[in-house]
N, CA, C and O atoms as CSV, one atom per row, in Angstrom:
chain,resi,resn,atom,element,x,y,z
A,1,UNK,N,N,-9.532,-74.964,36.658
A,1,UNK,CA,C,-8.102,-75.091,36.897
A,1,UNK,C,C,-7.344,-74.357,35.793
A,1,UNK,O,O,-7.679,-74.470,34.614
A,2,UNK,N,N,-6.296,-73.587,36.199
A,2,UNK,CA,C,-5.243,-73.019,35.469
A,2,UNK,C,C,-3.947,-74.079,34.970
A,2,UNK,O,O,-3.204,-74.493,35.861
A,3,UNK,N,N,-3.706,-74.485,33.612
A,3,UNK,CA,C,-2.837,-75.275,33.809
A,3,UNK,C,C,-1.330,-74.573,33.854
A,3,UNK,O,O,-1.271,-73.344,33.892
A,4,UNK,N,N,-0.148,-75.342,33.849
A,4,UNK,CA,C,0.835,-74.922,33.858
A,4,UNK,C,C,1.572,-73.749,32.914
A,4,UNK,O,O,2.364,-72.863,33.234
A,5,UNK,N,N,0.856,-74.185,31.326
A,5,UNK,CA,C,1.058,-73.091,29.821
A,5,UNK,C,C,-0.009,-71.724,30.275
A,5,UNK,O,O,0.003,-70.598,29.778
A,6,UNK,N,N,-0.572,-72.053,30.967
A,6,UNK,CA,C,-1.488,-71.288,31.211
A,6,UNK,C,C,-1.143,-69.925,31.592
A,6,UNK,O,O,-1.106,-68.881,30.940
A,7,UNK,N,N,-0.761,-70.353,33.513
A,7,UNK,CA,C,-0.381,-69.669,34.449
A,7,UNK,C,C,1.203,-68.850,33.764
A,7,UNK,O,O,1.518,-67.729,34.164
A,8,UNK,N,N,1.946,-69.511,32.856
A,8,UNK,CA,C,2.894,-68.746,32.199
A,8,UNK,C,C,2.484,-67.495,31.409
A,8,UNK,O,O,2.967,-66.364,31.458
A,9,UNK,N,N,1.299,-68.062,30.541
A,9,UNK,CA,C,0.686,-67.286,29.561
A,9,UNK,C,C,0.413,-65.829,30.349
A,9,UNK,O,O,0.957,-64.753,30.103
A,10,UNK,N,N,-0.834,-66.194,31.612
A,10,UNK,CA,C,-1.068,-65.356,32.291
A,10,UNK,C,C,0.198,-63.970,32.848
A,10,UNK,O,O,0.219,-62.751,32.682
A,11,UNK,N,N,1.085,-64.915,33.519
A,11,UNK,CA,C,1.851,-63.879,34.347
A,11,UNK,C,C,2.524,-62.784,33.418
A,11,UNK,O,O,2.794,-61.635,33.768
A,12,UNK,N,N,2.726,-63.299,32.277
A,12,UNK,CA,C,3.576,-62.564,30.992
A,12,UNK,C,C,3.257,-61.819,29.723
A,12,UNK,O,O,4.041,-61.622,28.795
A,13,UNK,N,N,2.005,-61.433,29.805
A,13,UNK,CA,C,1.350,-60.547,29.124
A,13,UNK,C,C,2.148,-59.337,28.462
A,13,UNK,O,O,2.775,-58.783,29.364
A,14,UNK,N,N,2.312,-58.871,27.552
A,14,UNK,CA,C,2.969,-57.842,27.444
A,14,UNK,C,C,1.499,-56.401,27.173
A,14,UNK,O,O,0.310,-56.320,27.483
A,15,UNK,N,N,2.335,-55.654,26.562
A,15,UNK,CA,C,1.363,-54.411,26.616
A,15,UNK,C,C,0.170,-54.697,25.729
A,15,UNK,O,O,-1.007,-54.375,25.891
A,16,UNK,N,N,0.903,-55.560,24.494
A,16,UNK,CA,C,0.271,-55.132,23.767
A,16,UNK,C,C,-1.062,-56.899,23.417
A,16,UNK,O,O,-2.057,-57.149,22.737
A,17,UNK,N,N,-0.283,-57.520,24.269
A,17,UNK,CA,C,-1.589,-58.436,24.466
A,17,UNK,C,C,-2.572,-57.870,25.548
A,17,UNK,O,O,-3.778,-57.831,25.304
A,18,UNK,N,N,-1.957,-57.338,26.992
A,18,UNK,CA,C,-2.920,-56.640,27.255
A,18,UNK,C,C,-4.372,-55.905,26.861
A,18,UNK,O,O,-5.578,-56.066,27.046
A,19,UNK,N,N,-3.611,-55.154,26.313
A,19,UNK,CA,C,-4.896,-54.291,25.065
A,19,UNK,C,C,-5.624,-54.913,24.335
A,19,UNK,O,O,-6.818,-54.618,24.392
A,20,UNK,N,N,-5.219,-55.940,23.431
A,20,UNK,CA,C,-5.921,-57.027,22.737
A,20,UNK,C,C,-6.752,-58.004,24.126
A,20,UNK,O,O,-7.909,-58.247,23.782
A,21,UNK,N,N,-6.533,-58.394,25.079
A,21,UNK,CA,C,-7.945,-58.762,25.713
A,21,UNK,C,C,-8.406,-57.705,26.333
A,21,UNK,O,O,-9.544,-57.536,25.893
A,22,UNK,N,N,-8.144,-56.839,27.165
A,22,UNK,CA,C,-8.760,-55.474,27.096
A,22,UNK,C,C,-10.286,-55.399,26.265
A,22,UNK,O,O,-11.433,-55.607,26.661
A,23,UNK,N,N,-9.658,-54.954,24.767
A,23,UNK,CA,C,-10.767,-54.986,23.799
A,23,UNK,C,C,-11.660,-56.217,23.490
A,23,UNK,O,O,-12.665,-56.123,22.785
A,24,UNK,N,N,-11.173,-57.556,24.143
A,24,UNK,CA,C,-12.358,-58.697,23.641
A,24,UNK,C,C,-12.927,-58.730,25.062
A,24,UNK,O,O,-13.598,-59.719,25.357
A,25,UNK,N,N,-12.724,-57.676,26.072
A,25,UNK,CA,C,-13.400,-57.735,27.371
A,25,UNK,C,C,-14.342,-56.154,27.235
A,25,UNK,O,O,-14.974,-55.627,28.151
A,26,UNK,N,N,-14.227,-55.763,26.150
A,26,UNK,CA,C,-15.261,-54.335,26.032
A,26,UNK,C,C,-14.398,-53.255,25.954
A,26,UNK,O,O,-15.016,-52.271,25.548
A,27,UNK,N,N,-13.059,-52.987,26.204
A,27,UNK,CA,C,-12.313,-51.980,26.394
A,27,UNK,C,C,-11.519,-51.659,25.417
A,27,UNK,O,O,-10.288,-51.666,25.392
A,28,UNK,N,N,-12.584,-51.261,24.281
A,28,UNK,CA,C,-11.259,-50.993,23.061
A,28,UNK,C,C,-10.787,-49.416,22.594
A,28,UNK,O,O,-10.869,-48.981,21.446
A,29,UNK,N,N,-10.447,-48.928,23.378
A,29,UNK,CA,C,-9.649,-47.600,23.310
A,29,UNK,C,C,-8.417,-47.886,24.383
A,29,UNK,O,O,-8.257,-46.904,25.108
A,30,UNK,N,N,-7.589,-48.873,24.645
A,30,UNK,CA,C,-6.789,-48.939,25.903
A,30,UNK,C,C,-5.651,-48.615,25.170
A,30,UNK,O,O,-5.935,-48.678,23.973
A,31,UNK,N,N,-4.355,-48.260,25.370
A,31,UNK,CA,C,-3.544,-48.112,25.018
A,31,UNK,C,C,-1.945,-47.534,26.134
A,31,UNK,O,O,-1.611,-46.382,26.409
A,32,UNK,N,N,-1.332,-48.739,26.503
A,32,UNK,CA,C,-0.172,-48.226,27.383
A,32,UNK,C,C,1.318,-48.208,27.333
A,32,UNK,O,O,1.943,-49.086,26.738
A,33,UNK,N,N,1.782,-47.406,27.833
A,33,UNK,CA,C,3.253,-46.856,27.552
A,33,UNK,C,C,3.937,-48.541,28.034
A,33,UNK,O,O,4.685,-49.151,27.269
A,34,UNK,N,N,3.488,-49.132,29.498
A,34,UNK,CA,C,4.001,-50.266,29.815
A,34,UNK,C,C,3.812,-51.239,30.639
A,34,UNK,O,O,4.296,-50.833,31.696
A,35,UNK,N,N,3.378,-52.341,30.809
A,35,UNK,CA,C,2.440,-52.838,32.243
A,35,UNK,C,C,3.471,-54.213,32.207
A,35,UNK,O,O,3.981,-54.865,31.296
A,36,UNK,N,N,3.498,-54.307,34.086
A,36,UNK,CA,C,4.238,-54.840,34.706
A,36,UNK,C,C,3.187,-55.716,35.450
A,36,UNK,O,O,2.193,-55.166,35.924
A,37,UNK,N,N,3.362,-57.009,35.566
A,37,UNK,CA,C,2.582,-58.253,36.252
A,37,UNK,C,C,3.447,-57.958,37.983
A,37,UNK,O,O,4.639,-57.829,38.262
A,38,UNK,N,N,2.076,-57.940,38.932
A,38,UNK,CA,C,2.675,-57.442,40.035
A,38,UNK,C,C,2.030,-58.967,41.013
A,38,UNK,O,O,2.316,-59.271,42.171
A,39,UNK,N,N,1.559,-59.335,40.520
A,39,UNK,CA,C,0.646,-60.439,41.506
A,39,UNK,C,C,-0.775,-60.887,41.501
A,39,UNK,O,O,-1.733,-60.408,40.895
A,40,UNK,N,N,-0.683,-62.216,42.548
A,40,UNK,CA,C,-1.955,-62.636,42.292
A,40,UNK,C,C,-3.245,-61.963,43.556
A,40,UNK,O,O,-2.924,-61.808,44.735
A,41,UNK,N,N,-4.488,-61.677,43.102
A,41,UNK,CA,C,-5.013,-61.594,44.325
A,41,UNK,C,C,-5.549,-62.043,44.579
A,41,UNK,O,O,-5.895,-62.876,43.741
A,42,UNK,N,N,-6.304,-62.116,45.968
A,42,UNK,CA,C,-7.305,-63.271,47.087
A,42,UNK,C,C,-7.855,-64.107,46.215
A,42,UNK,O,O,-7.773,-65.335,46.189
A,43,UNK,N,N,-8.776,-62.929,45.050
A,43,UNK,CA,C,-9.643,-63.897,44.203
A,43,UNK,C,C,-9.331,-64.505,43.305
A,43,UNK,O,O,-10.235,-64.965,42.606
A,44,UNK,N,N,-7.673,-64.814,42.874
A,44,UNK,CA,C,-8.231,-65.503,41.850
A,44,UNK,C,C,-7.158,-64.339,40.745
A,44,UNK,O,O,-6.220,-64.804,40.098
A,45,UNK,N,N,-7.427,-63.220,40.719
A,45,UNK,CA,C,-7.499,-62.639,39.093
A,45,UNK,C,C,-5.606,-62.208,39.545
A,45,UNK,O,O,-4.971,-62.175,40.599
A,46,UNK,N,N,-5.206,-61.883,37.741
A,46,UNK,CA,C,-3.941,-61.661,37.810
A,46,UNK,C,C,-4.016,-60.333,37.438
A,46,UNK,O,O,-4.785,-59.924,36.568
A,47,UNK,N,N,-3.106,-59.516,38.179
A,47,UNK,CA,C,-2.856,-58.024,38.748
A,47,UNK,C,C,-1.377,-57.510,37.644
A,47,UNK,O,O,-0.385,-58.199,37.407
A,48,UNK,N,N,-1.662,-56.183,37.162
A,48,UNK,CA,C,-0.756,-55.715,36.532
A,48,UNK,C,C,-0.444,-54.430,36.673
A,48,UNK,O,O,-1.478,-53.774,36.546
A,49,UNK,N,N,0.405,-53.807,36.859
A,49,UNK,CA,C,0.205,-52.261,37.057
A,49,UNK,C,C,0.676,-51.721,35.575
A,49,UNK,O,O,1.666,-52.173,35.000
A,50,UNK,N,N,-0.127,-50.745,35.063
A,50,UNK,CA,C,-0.277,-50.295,33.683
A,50,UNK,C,C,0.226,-48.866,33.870
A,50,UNK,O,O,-0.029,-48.273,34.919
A,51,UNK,N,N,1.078,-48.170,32.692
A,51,UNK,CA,C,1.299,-46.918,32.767
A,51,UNK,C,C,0.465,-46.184,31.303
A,51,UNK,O,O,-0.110,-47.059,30.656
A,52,UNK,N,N,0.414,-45.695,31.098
A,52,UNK,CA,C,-0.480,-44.594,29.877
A,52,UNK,C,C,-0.065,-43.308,30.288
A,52,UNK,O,O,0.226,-42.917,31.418
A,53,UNK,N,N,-0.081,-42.649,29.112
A,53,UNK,CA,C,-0.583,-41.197,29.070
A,53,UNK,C,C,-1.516,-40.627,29.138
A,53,UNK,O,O,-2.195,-40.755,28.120
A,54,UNK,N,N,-2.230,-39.590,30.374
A,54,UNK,CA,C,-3.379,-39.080,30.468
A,54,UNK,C,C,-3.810,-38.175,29.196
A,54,UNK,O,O,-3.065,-37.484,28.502
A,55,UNK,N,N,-5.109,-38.349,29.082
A,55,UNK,CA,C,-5.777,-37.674,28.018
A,55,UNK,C,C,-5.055,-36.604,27.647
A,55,UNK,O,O,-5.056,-36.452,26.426
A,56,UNK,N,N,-4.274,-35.591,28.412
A,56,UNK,CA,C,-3.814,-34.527,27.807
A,56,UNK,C,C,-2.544,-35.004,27.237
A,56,UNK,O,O,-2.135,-34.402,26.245
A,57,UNK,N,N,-2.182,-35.518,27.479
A,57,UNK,CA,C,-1.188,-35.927,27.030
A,57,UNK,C,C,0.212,-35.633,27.558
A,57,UNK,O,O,1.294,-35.768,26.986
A,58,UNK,N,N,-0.004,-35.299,28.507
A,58,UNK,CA,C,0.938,-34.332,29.335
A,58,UNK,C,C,2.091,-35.261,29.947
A,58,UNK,O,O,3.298,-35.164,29.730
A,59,UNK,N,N,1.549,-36.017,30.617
A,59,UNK,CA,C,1.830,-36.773,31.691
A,59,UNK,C,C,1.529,-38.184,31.896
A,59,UNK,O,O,0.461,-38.472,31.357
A,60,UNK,N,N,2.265,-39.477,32.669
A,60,UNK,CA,C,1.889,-40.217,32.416
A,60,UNK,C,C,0.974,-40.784,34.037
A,60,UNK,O,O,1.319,-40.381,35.147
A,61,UNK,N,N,-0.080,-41.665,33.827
A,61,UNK,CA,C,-1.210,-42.111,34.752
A,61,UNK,C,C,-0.754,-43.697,35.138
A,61,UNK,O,O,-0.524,-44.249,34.062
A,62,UNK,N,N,-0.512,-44.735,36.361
A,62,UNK,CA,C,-0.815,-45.732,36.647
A,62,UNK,C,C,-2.439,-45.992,37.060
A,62,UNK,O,O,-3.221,-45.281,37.692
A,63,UNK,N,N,-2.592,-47.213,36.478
A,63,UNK,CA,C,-3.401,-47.809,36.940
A,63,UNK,C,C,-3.531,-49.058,37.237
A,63,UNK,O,O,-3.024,-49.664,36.294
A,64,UNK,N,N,-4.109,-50.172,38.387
A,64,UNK,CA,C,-4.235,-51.938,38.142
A,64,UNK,C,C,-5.305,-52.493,36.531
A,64,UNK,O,O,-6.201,-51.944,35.890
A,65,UNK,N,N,-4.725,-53.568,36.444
A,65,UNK,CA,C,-5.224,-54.143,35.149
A,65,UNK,C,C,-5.533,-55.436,35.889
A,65,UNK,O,O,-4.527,-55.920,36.407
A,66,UNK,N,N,-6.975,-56.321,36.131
A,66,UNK,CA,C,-6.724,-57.552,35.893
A,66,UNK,C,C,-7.481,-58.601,35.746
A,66,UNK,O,O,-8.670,-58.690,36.053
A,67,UNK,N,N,-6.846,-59.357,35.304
A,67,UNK,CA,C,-7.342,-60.445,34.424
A,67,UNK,C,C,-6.976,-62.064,34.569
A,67,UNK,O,O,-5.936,-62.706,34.720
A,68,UNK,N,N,-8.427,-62.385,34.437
A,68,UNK,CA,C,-8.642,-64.233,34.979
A,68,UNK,C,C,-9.154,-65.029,33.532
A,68,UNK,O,O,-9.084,-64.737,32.339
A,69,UNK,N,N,-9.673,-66.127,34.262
A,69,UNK,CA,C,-9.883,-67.136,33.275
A,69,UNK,C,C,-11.424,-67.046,32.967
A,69,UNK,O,O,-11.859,-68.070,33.494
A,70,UNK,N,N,-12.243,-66.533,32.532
A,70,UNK,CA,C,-13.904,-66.836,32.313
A,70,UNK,C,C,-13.929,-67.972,32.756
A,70,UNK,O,O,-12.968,-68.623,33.165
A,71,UNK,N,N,-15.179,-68.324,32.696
A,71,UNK,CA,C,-16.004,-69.931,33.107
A,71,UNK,C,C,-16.132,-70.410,31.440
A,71,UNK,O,O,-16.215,-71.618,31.220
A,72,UNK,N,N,-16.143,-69.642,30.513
A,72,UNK,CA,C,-16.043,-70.302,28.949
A,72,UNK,C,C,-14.306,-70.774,28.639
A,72,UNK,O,O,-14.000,-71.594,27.774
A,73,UNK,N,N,-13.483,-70.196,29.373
A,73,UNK,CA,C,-12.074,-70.858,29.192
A,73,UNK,C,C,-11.524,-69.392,28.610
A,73,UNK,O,O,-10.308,-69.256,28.738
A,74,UNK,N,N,-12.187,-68.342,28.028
A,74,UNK,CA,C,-11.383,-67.282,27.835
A,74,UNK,C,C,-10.935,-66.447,28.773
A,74,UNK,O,O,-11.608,-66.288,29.792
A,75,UNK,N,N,-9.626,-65.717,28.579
A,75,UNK,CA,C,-9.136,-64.564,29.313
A,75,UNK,C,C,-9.938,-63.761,29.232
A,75,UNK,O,O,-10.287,-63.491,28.083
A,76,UNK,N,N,-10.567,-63.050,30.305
A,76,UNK,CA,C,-11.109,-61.723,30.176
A,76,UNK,C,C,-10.128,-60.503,31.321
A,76,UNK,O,O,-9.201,-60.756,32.090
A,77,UNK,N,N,-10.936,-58.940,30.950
A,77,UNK,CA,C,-9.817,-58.018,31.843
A,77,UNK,C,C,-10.896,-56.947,32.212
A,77,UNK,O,O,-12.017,-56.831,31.718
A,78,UNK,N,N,-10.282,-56.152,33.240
A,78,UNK,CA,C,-11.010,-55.371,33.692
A,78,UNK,C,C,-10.320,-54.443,34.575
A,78,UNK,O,O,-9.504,-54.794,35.427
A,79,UNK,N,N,-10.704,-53.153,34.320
A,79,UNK,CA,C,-9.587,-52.595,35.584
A,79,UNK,C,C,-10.743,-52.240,36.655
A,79,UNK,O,O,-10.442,-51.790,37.761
């Protein structure tokens, strides 16, 4: 169960907590211009749409971000 502090915690992530579970989920080079909480899906996990700059640096890339509760009680993420 998700409790109530929880499901707040969840929906409101900013960028830069993003990135910080990101990296305690294996992903530590993430880094984004700005990510927006868009919803929940079928399964369970919470959905974010992320903006970055592509490697060249040129331009900027969306991608989904998302992230649930482990079975140990931690947030984990995954795109």
């Amino acid at each position: 169960m998700i409790t109530a502090d929880e499901l707040q915690t969840y929906v409101s992530l900013t960028r830069h907590s993003l990135v910080q579970v990101l990296a305690e989920s294996g992903y530590t080079c993430a880094s984004f211009k700005s990510t927006k909480f868009i919803g929940l899906t079928n399964g369970g996990e919470f959905c974010y749409s992320v903006k970055f700059y592509d490697e060249s640096g040129e331009g900027e890339t969306t991608c989904k971000v998302f992230v649930k509760k482990a079975t140990d009680g931690k947030m984990i993420a995954d795109y």
